[in-house]
gemmi code that builds the backbone of each chain (N, CA, C; Angstrom):
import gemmi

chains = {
    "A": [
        ("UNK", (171.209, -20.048, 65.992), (171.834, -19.573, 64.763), (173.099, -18.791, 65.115)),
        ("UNK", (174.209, -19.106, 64.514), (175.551, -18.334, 64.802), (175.548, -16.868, 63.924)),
        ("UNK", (176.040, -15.737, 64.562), (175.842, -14.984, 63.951), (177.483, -14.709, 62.812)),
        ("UNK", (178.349, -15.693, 63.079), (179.527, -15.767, 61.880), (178.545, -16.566, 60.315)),
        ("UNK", (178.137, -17.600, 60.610), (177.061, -17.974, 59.666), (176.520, -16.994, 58.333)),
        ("UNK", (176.844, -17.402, 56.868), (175.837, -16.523, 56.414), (174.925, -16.870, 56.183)),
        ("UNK", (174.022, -15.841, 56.385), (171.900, -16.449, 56.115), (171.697, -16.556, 54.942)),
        ("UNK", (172.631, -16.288, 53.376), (172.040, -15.962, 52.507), (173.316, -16.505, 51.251)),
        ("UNK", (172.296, -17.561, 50.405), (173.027, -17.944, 49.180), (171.935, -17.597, 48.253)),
        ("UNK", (173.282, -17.156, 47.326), (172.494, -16.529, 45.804), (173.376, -16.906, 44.867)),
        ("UNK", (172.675, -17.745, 43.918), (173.487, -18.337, 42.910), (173.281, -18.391, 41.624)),
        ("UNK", (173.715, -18.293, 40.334), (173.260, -18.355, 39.013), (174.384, -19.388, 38.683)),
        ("UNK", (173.943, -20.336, 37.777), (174.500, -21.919, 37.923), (174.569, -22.107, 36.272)),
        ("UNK", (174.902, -22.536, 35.611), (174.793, -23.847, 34.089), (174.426, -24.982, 34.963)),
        ("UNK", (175.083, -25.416, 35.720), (174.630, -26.785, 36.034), (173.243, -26.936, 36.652)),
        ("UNK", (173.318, -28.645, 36.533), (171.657, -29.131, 37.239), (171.663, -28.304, 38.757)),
        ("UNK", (170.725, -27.905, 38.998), (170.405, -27.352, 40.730), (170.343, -28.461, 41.511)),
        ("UNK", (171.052, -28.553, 42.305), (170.990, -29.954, 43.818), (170.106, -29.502, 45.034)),
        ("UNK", (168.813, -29.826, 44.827), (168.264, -29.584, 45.962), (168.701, -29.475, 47.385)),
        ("UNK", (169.806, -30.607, 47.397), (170.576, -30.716, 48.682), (170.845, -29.653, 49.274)),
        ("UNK", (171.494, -29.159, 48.257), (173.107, -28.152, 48.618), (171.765, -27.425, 49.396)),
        ("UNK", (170.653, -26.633, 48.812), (169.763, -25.635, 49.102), (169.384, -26.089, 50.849)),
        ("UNK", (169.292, -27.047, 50.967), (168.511, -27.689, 52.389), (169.900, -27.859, 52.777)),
        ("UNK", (170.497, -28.201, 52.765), (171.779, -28.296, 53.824), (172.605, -26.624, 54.342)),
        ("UNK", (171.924, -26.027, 53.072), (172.434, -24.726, 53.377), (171.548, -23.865, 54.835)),
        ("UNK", (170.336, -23.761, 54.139), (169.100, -23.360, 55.222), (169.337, -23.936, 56.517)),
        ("UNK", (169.800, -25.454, 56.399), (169.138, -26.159, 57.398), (169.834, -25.291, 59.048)),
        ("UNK", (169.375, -24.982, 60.029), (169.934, -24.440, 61.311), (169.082, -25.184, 62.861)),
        ("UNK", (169.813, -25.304, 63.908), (169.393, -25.981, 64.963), (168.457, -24.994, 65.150)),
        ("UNK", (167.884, -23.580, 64.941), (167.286, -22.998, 65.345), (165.837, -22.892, 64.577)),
        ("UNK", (165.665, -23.736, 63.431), (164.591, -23.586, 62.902), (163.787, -25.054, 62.736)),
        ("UNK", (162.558, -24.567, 62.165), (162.251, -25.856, 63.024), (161.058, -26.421, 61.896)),
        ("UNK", (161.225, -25.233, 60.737), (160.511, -25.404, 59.370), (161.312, -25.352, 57.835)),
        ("UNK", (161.531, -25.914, 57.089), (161.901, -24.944, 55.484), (160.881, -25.390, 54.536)),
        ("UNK", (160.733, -24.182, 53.819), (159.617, -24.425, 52.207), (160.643, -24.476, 51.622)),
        ("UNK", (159.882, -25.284, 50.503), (160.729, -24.956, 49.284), (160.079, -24.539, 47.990)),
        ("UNK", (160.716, -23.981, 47.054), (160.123, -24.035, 45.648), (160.957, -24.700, 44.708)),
        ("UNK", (160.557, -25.305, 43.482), (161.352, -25.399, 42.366), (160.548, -25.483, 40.799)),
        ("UNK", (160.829, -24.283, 40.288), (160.344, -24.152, 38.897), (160.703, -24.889, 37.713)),
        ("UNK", (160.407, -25.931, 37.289), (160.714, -26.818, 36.220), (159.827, -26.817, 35.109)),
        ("UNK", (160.952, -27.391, 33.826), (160.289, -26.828, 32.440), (159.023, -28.129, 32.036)),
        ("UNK", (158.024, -27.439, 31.924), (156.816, -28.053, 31.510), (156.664, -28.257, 30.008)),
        ("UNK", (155.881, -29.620, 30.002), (156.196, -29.678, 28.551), (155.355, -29.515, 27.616)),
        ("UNK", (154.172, -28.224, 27.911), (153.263, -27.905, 27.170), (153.632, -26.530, 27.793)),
        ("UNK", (152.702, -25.386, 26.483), (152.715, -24.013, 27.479), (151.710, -23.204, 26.307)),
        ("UNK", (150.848, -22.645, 26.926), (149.925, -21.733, 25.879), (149.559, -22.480, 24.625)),
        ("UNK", (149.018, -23.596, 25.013), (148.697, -24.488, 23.520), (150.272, -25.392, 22.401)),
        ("UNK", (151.491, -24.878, 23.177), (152.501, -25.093, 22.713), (153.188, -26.532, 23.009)),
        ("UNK", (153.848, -27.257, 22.299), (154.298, -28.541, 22.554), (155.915, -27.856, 23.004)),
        ("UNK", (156.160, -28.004, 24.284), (157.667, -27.263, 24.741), (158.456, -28.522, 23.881)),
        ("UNK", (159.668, -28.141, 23.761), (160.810, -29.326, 23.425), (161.749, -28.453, 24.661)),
        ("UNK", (161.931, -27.756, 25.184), (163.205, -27.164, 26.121), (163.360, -25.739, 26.532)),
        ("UNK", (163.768, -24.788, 27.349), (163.656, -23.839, 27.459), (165.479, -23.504, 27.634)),
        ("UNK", (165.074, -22.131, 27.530), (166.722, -21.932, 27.505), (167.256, -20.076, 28.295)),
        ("UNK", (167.123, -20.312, 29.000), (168.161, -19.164, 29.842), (169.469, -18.441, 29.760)),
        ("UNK", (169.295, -16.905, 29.979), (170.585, -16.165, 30.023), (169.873, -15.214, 30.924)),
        ("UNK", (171.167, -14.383, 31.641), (171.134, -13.551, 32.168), (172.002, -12.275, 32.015)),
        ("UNK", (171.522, -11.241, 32.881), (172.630, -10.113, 32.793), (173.364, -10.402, 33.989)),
        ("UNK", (174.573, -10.858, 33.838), (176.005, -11.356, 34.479), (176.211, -9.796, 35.323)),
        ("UNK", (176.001, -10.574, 36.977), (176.347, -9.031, 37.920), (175.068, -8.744, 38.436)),
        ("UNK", (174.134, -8.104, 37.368), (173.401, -7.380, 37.871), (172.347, -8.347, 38.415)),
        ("UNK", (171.972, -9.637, 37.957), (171.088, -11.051, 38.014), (171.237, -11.155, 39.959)),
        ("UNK", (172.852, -11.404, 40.192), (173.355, -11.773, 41.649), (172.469, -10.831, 41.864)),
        ("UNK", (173.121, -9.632, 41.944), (172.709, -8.326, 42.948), (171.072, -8.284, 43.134)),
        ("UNK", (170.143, -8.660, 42.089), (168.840, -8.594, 42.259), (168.288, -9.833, 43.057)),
        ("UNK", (169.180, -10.564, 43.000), (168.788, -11.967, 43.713), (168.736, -11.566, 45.350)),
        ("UNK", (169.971, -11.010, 45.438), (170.459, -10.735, 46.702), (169.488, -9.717, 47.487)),
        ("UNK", (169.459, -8.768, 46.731), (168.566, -7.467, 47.226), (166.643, -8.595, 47.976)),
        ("UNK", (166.509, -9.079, 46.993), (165.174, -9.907, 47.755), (165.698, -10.846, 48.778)),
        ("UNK", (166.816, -11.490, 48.919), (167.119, -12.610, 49.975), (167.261, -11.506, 51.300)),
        ("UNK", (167.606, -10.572, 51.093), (167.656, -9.198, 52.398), (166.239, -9.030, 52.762)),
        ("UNK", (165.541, -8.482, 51.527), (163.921, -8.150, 51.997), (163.533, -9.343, 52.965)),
        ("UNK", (163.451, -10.306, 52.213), (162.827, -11.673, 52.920), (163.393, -11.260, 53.909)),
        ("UNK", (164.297, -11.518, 54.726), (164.970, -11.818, 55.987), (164.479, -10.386, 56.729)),
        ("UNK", (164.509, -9.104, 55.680), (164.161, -8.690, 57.047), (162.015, -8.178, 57.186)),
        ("UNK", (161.223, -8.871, 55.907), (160.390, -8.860, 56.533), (159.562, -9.838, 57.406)),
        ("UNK", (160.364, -11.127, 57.231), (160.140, -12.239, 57.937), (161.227, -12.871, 59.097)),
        ("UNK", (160.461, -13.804, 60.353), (160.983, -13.697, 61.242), (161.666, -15.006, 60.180)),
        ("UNK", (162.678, -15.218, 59.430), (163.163, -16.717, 58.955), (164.616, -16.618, 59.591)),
        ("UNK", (164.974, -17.965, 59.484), (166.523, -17.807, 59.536), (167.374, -18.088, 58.309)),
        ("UNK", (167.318, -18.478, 57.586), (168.342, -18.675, 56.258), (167.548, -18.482, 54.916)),
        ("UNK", (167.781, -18.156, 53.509), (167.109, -18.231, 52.481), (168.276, -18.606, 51.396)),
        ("UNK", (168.011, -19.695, 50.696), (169.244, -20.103, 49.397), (168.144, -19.613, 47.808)),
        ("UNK", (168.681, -18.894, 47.122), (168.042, -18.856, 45.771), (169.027, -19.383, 44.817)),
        ("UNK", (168.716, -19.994, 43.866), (169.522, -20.543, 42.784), (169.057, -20.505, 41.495)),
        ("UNK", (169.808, -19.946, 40.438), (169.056, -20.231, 39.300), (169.521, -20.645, 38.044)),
        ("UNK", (169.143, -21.155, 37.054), (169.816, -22.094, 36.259), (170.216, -20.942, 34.912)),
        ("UNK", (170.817, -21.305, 34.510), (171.125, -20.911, 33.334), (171.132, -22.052, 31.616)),
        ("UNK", (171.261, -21.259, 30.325), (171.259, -21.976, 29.284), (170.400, -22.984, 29.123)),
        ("UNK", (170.503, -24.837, 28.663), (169.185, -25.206, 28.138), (168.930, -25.899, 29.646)),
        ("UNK", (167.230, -25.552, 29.703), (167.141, -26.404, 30.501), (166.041, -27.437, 30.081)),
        ("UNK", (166.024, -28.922, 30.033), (164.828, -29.819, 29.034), (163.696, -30.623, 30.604)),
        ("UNK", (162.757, -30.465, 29.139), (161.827, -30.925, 30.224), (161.380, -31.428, 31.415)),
        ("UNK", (161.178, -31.144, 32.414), (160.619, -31.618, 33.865), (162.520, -31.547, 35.112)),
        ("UNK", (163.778, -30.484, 34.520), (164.573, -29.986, 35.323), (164.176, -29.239, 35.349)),
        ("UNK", (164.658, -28.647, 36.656), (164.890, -27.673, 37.475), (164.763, -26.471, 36.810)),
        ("UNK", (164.971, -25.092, 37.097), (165.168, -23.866, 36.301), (165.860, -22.972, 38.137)),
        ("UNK", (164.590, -23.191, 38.371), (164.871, -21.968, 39.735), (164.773, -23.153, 41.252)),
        ("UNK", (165.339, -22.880, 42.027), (164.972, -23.291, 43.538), (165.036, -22.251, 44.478)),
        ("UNK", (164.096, -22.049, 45.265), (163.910, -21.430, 46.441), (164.030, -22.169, 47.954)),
        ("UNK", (165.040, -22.221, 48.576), (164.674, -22.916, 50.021), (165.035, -21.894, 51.250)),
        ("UNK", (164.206, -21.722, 52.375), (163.991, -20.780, 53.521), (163.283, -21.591, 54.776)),
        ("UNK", (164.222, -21.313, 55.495), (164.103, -22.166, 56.766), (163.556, -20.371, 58.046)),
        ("UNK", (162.911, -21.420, 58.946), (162.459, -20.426, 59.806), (161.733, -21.450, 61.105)),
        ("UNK", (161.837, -20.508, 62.112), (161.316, -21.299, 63.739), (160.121, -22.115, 63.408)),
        ("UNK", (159.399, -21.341, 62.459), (157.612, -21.974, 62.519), (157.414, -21.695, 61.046)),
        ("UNK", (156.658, -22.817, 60.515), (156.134, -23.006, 59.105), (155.858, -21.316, 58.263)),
        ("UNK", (154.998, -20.944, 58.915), (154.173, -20.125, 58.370), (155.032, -18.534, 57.778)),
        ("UNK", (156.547, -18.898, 58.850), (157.163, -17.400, 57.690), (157.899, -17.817, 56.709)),
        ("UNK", (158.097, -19.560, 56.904), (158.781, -20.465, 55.670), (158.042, -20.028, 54.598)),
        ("UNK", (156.870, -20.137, 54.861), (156.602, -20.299, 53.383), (155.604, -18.948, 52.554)),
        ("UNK", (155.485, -17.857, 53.890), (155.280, -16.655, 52.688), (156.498, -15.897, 52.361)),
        ("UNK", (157.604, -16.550, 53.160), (159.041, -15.750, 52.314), (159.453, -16.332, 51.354)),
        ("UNK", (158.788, -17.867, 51.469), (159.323, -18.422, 49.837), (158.346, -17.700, 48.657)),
        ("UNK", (157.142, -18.211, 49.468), (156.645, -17.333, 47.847), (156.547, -15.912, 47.424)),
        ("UNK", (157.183, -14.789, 48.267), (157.461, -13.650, 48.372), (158.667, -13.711, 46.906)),
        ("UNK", (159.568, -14.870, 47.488), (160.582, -14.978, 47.238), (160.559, -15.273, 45.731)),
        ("UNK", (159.782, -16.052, 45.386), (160.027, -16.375, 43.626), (158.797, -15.586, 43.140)),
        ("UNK", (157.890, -15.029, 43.133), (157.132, -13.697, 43.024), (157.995, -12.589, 42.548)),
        ("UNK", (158.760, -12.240, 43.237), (159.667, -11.097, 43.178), (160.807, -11.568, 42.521)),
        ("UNK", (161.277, -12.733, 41.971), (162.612, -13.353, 40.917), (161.948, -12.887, 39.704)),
        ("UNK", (160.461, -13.168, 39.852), (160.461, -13.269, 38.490), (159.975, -11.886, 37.885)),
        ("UNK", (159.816, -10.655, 38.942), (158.978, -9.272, 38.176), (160.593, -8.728, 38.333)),
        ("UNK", (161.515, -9.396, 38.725), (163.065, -7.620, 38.860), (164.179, -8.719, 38.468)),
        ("UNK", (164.248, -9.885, 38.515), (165.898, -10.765, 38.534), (165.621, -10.514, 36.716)),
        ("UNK", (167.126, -9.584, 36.271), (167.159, -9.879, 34.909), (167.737, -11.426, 34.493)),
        ("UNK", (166.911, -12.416, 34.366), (167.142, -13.482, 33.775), (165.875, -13.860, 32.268)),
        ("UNK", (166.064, -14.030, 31.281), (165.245, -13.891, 30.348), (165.001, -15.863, 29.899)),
        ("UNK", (163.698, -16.311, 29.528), (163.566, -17.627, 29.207), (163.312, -17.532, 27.378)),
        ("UNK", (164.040, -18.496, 26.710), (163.434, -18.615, 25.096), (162.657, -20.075, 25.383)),
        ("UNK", (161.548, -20.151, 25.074), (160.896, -21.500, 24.558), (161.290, -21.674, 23.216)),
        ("UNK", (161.650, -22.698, 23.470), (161.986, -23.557, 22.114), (160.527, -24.842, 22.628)),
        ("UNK", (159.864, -24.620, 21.111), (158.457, -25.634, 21.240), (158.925, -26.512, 19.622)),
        ("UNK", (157.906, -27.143, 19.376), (157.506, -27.475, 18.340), (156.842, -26.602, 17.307)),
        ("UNK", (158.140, -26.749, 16.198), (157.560, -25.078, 15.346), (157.952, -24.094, 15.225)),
        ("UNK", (158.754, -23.990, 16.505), (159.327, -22.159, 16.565), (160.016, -21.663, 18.243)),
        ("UNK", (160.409, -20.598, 18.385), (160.598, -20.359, 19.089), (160.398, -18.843, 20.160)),
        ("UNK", (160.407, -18.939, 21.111), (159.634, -17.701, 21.529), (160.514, -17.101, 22.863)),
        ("UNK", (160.689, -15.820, 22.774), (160.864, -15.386, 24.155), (160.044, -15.218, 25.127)),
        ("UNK", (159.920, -15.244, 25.951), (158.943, -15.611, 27.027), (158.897, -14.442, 28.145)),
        ("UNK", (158.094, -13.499, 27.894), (158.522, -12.361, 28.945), (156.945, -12.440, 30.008)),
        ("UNK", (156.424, -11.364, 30.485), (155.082, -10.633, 30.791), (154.202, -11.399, 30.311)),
        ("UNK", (153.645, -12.062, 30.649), (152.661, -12.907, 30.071), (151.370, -11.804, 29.347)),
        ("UNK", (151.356, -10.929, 29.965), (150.181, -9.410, 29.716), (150.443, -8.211, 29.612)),
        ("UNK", (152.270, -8.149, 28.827), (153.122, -7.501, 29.110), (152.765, -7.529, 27.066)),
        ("UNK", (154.246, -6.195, 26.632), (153.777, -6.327, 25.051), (155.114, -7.029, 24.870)),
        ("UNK", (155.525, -7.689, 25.743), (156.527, -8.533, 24.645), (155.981, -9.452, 23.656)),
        ("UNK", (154.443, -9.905, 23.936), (153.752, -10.248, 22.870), (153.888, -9.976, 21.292)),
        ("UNK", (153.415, -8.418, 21.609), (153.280, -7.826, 20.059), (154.771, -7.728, 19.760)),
        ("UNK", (156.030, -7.745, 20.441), (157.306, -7.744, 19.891), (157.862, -9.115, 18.817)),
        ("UNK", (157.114, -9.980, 19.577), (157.484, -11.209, 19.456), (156.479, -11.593, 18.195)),
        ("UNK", (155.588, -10.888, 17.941), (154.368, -11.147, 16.781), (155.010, -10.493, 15.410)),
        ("UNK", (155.518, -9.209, 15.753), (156.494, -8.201, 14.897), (157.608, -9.603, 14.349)),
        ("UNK", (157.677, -9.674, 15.257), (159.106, -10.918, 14.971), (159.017, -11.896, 14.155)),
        ("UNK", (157.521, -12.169, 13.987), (157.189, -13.937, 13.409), (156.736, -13.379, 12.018)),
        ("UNK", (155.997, -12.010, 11.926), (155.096, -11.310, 11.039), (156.616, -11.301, 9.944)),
        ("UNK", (157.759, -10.309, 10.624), (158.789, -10.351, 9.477), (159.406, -11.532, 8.856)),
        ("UNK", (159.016, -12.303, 9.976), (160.015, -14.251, 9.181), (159.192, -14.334, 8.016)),
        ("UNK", (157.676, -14.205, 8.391), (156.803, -14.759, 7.377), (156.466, -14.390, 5.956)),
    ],
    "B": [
        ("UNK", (179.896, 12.671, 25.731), (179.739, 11.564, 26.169), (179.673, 9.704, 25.285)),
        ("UNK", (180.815, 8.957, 25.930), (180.386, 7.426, 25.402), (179.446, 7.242, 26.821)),
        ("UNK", (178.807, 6.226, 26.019), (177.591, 5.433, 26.820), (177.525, 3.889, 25.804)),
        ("UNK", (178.136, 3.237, 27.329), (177.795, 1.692, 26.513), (176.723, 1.117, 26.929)),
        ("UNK", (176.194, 0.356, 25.788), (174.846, -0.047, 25.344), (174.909, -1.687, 25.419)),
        ("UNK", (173.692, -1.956, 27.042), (173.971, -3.612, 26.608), (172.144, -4.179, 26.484)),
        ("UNK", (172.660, -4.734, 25.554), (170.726, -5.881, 24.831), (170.861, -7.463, 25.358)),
        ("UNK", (169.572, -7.623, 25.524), (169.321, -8.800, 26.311), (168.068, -9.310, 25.417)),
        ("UNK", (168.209, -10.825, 25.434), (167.236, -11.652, 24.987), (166.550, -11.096, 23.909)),
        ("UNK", (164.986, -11.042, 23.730), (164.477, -10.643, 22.424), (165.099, -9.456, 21.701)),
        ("UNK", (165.938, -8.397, 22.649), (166.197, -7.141, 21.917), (167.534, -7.262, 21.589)),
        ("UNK", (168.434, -8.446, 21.802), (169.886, -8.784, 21.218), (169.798, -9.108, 20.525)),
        ("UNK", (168.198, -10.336, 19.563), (168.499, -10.966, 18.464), (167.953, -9.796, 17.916)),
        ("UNK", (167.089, -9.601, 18.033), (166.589, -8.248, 17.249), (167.527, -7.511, 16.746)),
        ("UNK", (168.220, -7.163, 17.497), (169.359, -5.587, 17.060), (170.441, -6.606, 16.662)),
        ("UNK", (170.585, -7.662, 16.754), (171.626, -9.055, 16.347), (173.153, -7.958, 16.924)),
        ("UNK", (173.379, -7.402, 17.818), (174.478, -7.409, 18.630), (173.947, -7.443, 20.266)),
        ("UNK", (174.870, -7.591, 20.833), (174.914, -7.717, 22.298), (175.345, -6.384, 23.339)),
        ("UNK", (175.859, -6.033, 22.405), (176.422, -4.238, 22.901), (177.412, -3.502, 21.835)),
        ("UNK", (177.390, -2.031, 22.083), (177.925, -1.224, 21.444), (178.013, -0.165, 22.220)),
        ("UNK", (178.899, 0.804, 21.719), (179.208, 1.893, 22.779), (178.690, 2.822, 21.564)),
        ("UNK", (177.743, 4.371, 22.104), (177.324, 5.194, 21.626), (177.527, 6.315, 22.188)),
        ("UNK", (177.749, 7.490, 21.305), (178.148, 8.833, 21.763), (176.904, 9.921, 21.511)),
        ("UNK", (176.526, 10.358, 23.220), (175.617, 11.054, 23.059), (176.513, 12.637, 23.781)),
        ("UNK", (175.312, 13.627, 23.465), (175.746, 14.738, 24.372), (175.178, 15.205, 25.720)),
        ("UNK", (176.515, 16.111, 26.547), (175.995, 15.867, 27.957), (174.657, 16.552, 28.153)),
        ("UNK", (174.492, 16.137, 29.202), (172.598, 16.486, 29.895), (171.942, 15.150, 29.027)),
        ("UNK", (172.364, 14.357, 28.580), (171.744, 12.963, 27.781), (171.004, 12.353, 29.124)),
        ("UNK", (169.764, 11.838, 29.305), (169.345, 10.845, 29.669), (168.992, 9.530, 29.201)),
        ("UNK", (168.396, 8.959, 29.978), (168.105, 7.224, 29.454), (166.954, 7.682, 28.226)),
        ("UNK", (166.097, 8.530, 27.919), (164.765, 8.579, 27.373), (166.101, 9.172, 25.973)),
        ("UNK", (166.769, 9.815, 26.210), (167.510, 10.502, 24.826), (168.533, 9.026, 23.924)),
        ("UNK", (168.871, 8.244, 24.663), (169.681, 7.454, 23.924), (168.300, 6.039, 23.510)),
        ("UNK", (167.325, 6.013, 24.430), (166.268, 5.052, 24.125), (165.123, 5.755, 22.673)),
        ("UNK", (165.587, 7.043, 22.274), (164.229, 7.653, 22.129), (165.270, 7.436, 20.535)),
        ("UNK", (167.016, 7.217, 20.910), (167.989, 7.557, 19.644), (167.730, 5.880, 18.718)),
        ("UNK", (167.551, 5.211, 19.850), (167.601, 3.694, 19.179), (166.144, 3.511, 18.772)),
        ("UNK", (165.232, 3.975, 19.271), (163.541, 4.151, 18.453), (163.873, 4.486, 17.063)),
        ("UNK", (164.715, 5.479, 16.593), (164.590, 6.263, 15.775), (165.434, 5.632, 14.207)),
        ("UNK", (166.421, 4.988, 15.474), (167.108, 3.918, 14.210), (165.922, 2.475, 13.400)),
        ("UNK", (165.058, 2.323, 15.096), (164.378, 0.844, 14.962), (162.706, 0.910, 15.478)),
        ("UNK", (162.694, 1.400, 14.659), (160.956, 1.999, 14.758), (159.940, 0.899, 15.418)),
        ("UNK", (160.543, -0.136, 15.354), (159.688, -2.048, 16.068), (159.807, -1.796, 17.040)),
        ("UNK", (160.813, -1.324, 18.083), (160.981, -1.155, 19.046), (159.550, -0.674, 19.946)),
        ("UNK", (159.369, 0.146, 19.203), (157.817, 0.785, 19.871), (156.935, -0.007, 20.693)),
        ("UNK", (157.018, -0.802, 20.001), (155.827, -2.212, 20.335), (156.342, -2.498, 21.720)),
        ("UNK", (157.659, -2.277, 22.409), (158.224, -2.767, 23.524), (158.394, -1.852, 24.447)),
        ("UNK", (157.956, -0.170, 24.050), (158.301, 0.760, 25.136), (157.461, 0.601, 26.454)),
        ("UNK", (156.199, 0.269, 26.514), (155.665, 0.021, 28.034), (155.942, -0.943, 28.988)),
        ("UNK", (156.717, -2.080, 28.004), (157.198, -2.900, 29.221), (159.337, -3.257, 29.111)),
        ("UNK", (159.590, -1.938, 28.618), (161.492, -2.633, 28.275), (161.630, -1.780, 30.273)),
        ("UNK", (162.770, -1.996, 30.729), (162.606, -1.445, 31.516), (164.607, -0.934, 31.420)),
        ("UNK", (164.732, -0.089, 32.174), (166.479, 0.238, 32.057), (167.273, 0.434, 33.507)),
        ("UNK", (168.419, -0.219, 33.147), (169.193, -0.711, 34.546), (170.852, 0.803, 34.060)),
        ("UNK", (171.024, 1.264, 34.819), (172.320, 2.480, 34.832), (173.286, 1.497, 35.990)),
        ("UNK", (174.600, 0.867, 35.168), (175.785, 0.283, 36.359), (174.942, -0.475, 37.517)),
        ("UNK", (173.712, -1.456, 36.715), (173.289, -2.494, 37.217), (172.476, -2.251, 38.316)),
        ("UNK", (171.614, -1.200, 38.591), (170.750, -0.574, 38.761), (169.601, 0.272, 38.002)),
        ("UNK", (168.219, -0.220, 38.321), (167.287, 0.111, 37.841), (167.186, 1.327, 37.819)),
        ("UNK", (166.602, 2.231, 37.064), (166.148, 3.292, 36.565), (165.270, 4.048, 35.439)),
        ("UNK", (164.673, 5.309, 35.983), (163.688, 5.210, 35.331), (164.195, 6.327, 33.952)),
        ("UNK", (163.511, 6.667, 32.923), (163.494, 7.211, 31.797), (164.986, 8.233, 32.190)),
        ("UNK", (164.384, 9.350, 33.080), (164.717, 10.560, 33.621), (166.104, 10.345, 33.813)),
        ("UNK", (166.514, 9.287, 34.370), (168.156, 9.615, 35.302), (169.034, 9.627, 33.951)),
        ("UNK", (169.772, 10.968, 35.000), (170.999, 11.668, 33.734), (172.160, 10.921, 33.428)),
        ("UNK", (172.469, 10.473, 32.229), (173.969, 9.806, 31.982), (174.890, 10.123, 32.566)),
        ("UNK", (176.033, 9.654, 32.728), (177.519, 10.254, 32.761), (178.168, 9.546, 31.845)),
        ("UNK", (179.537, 10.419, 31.649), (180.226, 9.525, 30.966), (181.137, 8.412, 31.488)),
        ("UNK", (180.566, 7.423, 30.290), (181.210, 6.143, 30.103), (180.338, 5.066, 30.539)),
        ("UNK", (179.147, 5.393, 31.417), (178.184, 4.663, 32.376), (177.744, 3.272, 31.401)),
        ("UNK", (177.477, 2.229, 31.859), (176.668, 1.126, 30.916), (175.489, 1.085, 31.310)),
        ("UNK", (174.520, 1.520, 30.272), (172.917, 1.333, 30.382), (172.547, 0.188, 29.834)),
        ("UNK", (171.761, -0.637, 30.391), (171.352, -2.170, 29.635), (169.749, -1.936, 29.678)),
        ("UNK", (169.460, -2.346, 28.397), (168.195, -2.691, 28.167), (167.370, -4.020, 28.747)),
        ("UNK", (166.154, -3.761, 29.328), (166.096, -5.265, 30.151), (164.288, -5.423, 29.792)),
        ("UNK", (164.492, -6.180, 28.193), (162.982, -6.389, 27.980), (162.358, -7.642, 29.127)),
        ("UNK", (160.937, -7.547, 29.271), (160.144, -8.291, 30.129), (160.992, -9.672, 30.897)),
        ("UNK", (161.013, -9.647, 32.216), (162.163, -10.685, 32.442), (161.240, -12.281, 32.625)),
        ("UNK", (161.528, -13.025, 32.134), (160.610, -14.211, 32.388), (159.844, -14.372, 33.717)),
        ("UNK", (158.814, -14.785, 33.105), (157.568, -15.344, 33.861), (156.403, -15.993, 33.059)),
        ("UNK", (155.637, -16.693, 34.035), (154.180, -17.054, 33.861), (154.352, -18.798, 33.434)),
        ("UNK", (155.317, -19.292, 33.189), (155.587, -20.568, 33.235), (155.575, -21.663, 34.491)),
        ("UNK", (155.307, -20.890, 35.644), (155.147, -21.403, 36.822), (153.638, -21.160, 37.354)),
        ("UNK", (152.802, -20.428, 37.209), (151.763, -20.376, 37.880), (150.372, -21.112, 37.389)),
    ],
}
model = gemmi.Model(1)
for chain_id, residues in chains.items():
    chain = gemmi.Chain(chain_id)
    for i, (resn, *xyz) in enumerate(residues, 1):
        res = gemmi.Residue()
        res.name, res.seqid = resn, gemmi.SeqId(i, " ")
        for name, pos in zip(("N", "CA", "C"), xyz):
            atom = gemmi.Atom()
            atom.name, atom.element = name, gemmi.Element(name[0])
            atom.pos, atom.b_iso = gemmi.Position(*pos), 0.0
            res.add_atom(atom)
        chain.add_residue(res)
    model.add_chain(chain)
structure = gemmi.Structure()
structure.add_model(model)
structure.setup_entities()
């Protein structure tokens, strides 16, 4: 691994995510593993018929939180590179949303820094999801969190 | 003191703006300008255990003291649970 090289891409995108770019980024003569992740929109959710999900972020502060975990990773694992990417606005069924790719000498720190890695996107990166389903639409926070009852407040006043 | 005010996702349509700048007085913390927008938007309540607040794009908790001009953003529950 060259140490001019940087170990670390962090990206917030509109466009489709290219798996490529992520593996060509990681990829180094010195490693000899990469995991990957990629979070894509499912087309059911909590009894819900999805039609699309849709993303924004807080512009600035999104990077910086991205970044702050691509550091942790690296320095609590022996890896050599980590790319995070994440999508923004609509994203429709079975694309992309998030990718995680992290390369390292031997499998095994590949892949608890990946899942370190999108674990921790999703409790601190301010990026927020709306489901748009069949019927209505919902923000999508804490699954056991009270954005629930916010979001109940919300439907209670439409109604 | 100004203190600009930025809303995200459920609490932008809610408050149906995206930001505004508000004038508090000094010794103001995050709990005095959060406790000022309770008071305008009483629903809010329902969201105080999980909104969380970022000071110049850094997290922080209730306590930390304003300055002037600083941007505090409101950052309700950030997505999850669609993956696991």
């Amino acid at each position: 691994m060259s140490d001019t090289q940087p170990r670390i891409l962090c990206k917030i995108t509109d466009q489709s995510i290219n798996m490529q770019e992520l593996a060509d980024f990681v990829a180094d003569p010195a490693a000899g593993a990469m995991a990957t992740f990629v979070g894509m929109t499912r087309n059911t959710n909590d009894g819900r018929q999805v039609v699309r999900l849709e993303y924004e972020c807080y512009p600035g502060m999104a990077e910086k939180e991205m970044s702050k975990i691509a550091h942790e990773a690296l320095s609590r694992w022996p890896i050599t590179k980590v790319a995070m990417v994440h999508r923004l606005g609509r994203v429709d069924i079975g694309e992309a949303s998030v990718a995680i790719a992290v390369s390292s000498g031997h499998r095994h720190a590949a892949f608890e820094a990946c899942h370190y890695a999108i674990n921790q996107l999703k409790e601190t990166v301010p990026i927020w999801k709306k489901e748009l389903y069949e019927g209505g639409e919902l923000w999508i926070g804490s699954q056991t969190g009270a954005t629930g009852s916010f979001q109940r407040v919300q439907e209670e006043d439409r109604a | 003191m100004h203190i600009k005010l930025r809303y995200f996702a459920s609490l932008r349509e809610r408050l149906k703006r995206s930001e505004e700048t508000v004038e508090v007085p000094e010794g103001a913390t995050v709990a005095t300008v959060w406790n000022q927008l309770k008071d305008k938007h009483p629903e809010l309540a329902v969201i105080e255990r999980s909104v969380a607040f970022a000071v110049a794009q850094e997290y922080v908790d209730k306590t930390h003291l304003l300055q002037d001009n600083d941007e505090l953003a409101f950052i309700p529950p950030v997505s999850g649970g669609l993956y696991v």
